[in-house]
Steps between C-alpha positions, in 0.01 A plus 500: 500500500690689741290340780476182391915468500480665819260242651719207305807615704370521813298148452871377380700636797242325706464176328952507514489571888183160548698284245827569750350425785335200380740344370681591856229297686474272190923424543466477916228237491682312196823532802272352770343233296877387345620447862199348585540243200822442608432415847156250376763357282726438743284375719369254245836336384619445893732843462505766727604841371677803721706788460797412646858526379728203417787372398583437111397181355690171506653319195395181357761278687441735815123370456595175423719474798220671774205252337777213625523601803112561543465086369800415756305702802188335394596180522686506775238652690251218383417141252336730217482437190768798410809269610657402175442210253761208513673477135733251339635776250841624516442845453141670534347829465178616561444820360163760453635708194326799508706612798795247465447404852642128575282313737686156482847467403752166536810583341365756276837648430698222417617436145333189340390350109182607413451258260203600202395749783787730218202450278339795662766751420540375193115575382551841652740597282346330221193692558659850532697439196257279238142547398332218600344401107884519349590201356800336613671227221663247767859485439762202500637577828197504691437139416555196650543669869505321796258393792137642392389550158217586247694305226630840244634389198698755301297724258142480686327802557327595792402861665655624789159450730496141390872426578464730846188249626702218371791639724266570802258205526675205417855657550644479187867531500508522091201780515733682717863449268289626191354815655822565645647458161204687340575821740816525572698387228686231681437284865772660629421917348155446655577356840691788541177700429362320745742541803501891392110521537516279862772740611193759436262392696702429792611116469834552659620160526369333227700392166419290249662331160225397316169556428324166613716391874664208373765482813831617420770599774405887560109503388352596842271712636314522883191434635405913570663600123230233369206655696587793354543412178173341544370841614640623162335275281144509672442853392488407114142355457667338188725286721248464767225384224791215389589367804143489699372297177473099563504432138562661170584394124751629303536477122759448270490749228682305196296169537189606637568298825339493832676435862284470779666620868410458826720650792725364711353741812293228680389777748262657222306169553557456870519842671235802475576807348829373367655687250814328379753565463800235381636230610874348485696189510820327442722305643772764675175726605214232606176593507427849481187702468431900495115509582263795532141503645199795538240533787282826481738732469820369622737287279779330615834309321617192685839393378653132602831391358678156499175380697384100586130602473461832280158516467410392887780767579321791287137429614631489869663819441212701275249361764667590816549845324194554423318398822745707715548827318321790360552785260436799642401779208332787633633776237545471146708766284289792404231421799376840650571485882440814660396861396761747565436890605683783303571857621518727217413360236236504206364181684450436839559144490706216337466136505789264589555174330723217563815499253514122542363198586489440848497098573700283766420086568462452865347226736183392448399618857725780506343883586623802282496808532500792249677823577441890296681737569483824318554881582183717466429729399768523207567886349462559089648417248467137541632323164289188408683175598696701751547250846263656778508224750581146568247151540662223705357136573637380784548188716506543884837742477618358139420753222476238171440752229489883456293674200538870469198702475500745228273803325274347257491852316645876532384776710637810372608818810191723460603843372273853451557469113390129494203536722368812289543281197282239678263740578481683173471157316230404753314909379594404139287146522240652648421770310535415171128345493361851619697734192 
């Protein structure tokens, strides 16, 4: 027995030392083939990758501003296709959401009347506050309301979704008083939910006084606050759903009644891979229209306010966008860019990850570059999600965006009691089939 235990330890000790330096050769090539995935990948998407150091990353308006002045050079320089599109609107904005980055604006700061464009707030709210299968009982006060109208008569019953597409598609100004009602008590108790909730998300210089854009002195917004409001609302698939849909019907619960809707959004006819998302009109705002399209990957909001030719303005916009620009994506959050060397540890390596996703819109034709920088190697303890390095993508001398790399797991410091208690786990496993 003696010998047999004997034997079991020794084939143990040996199997401990061959699974260490295994997995040593095992980690290295796992290194070598990460950086070389990075590099194929690179090399793939048009990206080069170094190690160099840079500068941090540039805001959204800093973007904004350096993709401007990359369209003025361009055009200046020659009769491409990147020189802006002529527009009647007003105001115009141009926006790709994901990054905020404004690639056409006209006026995008100046306070105008968004008209039904309110609508969209107003179904945010409703939707973060209602269940979309409550049943709303259509008060006094929100019939009889001017401009456009589904026709509510006091008493009717309808569910939230119904009055929301009613709201949406064919602009509803009713559908909008009775949800307002329905949530927040009274127009005015809810449309101060509503400018809390924009104040939120960043619409600085936007307020409104009701829930539908009938003009009234003091009901304004701007053509940026409405691109991002339309950022907002595109990342509920319930709103997104509504407003894509060319038609719906609605019913009306307490006579068993059917309404049949089409939108008002010609572009969900007209323009491919339109989305929505409202449009506006009266008399103090003209014609207004907050419009979103998808290509592949890259989405983009065109907003035109107080325009002579809305939907010739949007599709000149969208298209000119997406013929002349690009989103760049070439790390997402939790993507494992480079394997890390440890002194001292109970491992000898630790992967790196990206803490964020790393995305910038740029020129169609423009090169990037992507820069990693870390420190190796790196001394235990390392604490998993602890920043290790940095990943920059980067245009000619203009870092866009900055991720931080960090551990994907712990390494502990290696100490004599924890290796013995590696080792005497590793003696324990192995000879307990020989006793």
């Amino acid at each position: 027995m003696i010998k047999k235990a004997t034997s079991a330890v020794l084939v143990a000790l040996s199997w401990t030392a061959f699974t260490f330096w295994g997995n040593y050769f095992d980690h290295v090539s796992a290194s070598s083939a990460s950086l070389l995935a990075i590099n194929a990948a690179a090399s793939r998407d048009g990206i080069r990758c170094t190690g160099t150091d840079a500068a941090l990353g540039l805001t959204s308006e800093e973007v904004s501003s350096y993709v401007k002045e990359q369209v003025e050079a361009d055009s200046s320089e020659s009769d491409a296709a990147v020189a802006p599109p002529k527009i009647t609107a007003q105001a115009a904005c141009l926006m790709e959401p994901a990054t905020e980055t404004v690639l056409f604006g006209k006026n995008i700061h100046q306070p105008l009347a968004p008209a039904s464009i309110t609508k969209v707030a107003t179904a945010m709210v409703v939707l973060e506050k209602a269940k979309l299968d409550d049943v709303v009982t259509i008060p006094r006060q929100a019939c009889g309301i001017e401009g456009s109208s589904m026709g509510l008569r006091p008493n009717q019953k309808y569910k939230v979704k119904d009055l929301l597409e009613a709201m949406l598609l064919i602009s509803a100004n009713d559908a909008a008083e009775a949800l307002a009602i329905h949530v927040g008590g009274t127009r005015e108790d809810f449309t101060a939910m509503v400018n809390r909730r924009l104040q939120d998300i960043g619409l600085l210089n936007t307020r409104f006084l009701n829930p539908h854009g009938i003009s009234k002195p003091g009901h304004f917004s701007t053509a940026y606050d409405l691109a991002l409001l339309g950022k907002w609302a595109l990342g509920d698939d319930r709103f997104t759903r509504c407003v894509s849909s060319k038609t719906s019907t609605i019913n009306e619960l307490s006579e068993d009644r059917e309404l049949h809707l089409a939108n008002t959004n010609k572009l969900l006819w007209t323009y491919p891979g339109a989305e929505g998302i409202k449009t506006g009109t009266t008399q103090a705002a003209g014609n207004c229209l907050l419009a979103a399209a998808k290509r592949g990957e890259m989405r983009l909001i065109a907003v035109v306010l107080k325009s002579r030719d809305r939907w010739g303005d949007a599709a000149r916009l969208l298209d000119w966008g997406f013929e002349n620009f690009r989103l760049e994506r070439p790390a997402s959050a939790g993507q494992i860019w480079y394997t890390l060397r440890v002194t001292g540890g109970d491992q000898a390596f630790v992967d790196l990850a990206c803490d964020s996703d790393l995305e910038a819109v740029v020129l169609a034709n423009s090169q990037v570059a992507l820069d990693m920088y870390v420190n190796e190697p790196v001394r235990a303890p390392v604490l998993c999600g602890e920043p290790l390095g940095v990943i920059r993508l980067r245009l000619g001398d203009k870092v866009l965006r900055e991720g931080t790399l960090v551990a994907v797991t712990a390494v502990h410091r290696k100490t004599l009691i924890r290796t013995l208690l590696g080792a005497v786990s590793q003696i324990v496993v192995r000879l307990v089939p020989h006793l």
